[in-house]
C-alpha positions in Angstrom: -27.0 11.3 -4.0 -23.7 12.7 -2.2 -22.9 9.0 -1.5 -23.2 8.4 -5.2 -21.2 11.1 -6.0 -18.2 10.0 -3.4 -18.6 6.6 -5.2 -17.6 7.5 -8.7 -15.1 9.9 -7.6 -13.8 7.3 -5.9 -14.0 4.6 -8.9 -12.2 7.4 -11.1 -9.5 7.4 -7.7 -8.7 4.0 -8.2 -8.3 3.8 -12.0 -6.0 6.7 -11.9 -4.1 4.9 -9.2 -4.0 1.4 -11.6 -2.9 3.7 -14.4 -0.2 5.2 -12.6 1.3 1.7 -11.6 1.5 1.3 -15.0 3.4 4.3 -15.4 5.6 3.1 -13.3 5.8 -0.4 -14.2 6.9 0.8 -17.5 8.8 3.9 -16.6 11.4 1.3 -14.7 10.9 -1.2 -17.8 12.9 1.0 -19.7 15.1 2.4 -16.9 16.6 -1.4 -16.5 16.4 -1.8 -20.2 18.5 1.5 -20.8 21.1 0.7 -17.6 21.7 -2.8 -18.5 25.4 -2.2 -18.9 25.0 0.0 -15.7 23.8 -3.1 -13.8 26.4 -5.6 -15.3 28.6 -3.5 -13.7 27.8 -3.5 -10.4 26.9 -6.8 -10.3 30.5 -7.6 -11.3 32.5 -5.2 -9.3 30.2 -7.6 -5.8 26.5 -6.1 -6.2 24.4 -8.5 -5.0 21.3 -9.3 -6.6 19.6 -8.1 -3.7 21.0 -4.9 -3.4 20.6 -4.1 -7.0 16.3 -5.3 -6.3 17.0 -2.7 -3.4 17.8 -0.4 -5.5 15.3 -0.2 -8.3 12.6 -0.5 -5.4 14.2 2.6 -3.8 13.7 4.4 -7.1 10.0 3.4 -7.4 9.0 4.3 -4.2 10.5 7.6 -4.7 8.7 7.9 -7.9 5.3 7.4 -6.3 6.3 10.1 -3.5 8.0 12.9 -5.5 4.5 12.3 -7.9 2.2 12.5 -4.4 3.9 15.2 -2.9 3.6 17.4 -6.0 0.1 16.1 -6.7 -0.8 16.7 -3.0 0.5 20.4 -3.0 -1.2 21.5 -6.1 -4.4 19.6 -4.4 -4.1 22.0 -1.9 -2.6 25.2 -3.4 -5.9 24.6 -6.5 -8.4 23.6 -3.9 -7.4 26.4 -1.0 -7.5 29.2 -4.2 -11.2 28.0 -5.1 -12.5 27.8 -1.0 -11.5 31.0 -1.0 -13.2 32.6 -4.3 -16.2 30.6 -3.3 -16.2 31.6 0.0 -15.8 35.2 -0.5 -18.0 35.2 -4.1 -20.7 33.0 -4.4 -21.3 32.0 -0.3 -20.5 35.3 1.0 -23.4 35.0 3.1 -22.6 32.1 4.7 -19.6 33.5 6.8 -16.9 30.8 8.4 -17.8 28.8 5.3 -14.9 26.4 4.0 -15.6 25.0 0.6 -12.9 22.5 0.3 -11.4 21.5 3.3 -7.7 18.8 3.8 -7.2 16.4 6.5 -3.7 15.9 7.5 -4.2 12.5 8.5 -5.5 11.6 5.2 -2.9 13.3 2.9 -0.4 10.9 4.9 -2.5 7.7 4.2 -3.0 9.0 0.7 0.4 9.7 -0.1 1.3 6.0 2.1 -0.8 3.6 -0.6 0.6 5.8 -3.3 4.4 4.8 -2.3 2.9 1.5 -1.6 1.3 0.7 -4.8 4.8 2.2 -6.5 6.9 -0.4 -4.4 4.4 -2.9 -5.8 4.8 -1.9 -9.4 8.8 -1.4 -8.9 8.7 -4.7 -8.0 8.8 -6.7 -11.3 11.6 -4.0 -13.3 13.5 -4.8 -9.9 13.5 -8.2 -10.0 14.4 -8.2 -13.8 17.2 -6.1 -12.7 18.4 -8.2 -10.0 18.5 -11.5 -12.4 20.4 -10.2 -15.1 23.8 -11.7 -15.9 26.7 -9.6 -15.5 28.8 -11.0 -18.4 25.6 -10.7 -20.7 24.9 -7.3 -19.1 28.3 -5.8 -20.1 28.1 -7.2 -23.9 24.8 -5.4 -23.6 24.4 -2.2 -26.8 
C-alpha cells in the first residue's frame, strides 16, 4: 500500500515538474519576445549568437534554482512545523519520533534535475534568441 502511495505522489512529482518546464518555456517566450530590440542590440554592438544562447540559458537555469530553493525551504520550514505538532500532539507517546524527515543528499539531486530540466526548457527561447537578426531586431516595436 505505502509503495502505492510513493507511486502517485511520485506521478503527481513529475507532472508538476512537466508543467513547470512549461512555465518556463513560456516565461522566456515572452522574455525574448519583449527584449527583441534588447537583443538586436547586442548582437550588433559583437554579441555572438552564442553568447546571447548563453545568456538566456543562464536565466533559465536561474529560474529553476531561485524556484527550488524557495520551494525546498518552505518544504522544510511547512514540513519541520507539522513533525513537530505531530510529534508533540498526536504521537506524544512515541518519543524520538520524527514525522517528516529531509535528506541532504536528496534536496541537492532534487534541486540538480530541477535546474536541469530549466536548462532544457530555456533551451528553445535561447536558441530563438540567438537566431534573430540584428537589423530586424532593432526595427522591432
Amino acid at each position: 500500500m505505502i509503495n502505492v502511495i510513493i507511486g502517485v505522489l511520485n506521478a503527481f512529482a513529475v507532472i508538476a515538474l512537466i508543467a513547470a518546464g512549461f512555465g518556463i518555456v513560456n516565461t522566456l517566450l515572452m522574455s525574448v519576445q519583449e527584449r527583441t530590440r534588447e537583443i538586436g542590440l547586442m548582437k550588433a554592438m559583437g554579441m555572438n549568437g552564442g553568447r546571447v544562447y548563453a545568456l538566456f540559458s543562464m536565466e533559465a537555469v536561474f529560474i529553476g534554482f531561485l524556484g527550488s530553493a524557495l520551494g525546498v525551504l518552505a518544504a522544510i520550514g511547512v514540513g519541520s512545523l507539522i513533525s513537530n505538532l505531530l510529534a508533540n500532539g498526536i504521537f506524544s507517546a512515541l518519543p524520538g519520533l520524527q514525522v517528516v524527515q529531509f535528506a541532504p543528499a536528496s534536496i541537492a539531486i532534487i534541486v540538480g534535475v530541477v535546474m536541469l530540466i530549466a536548462f532544457l526548457a530555456g533551451t528553445l527561447p535561447a536558441r530563438a534568441a540567438a537566431r534573430q537578426n540584428p537589423i530586424d531586431a532593432l526595427r522591432y516595436e
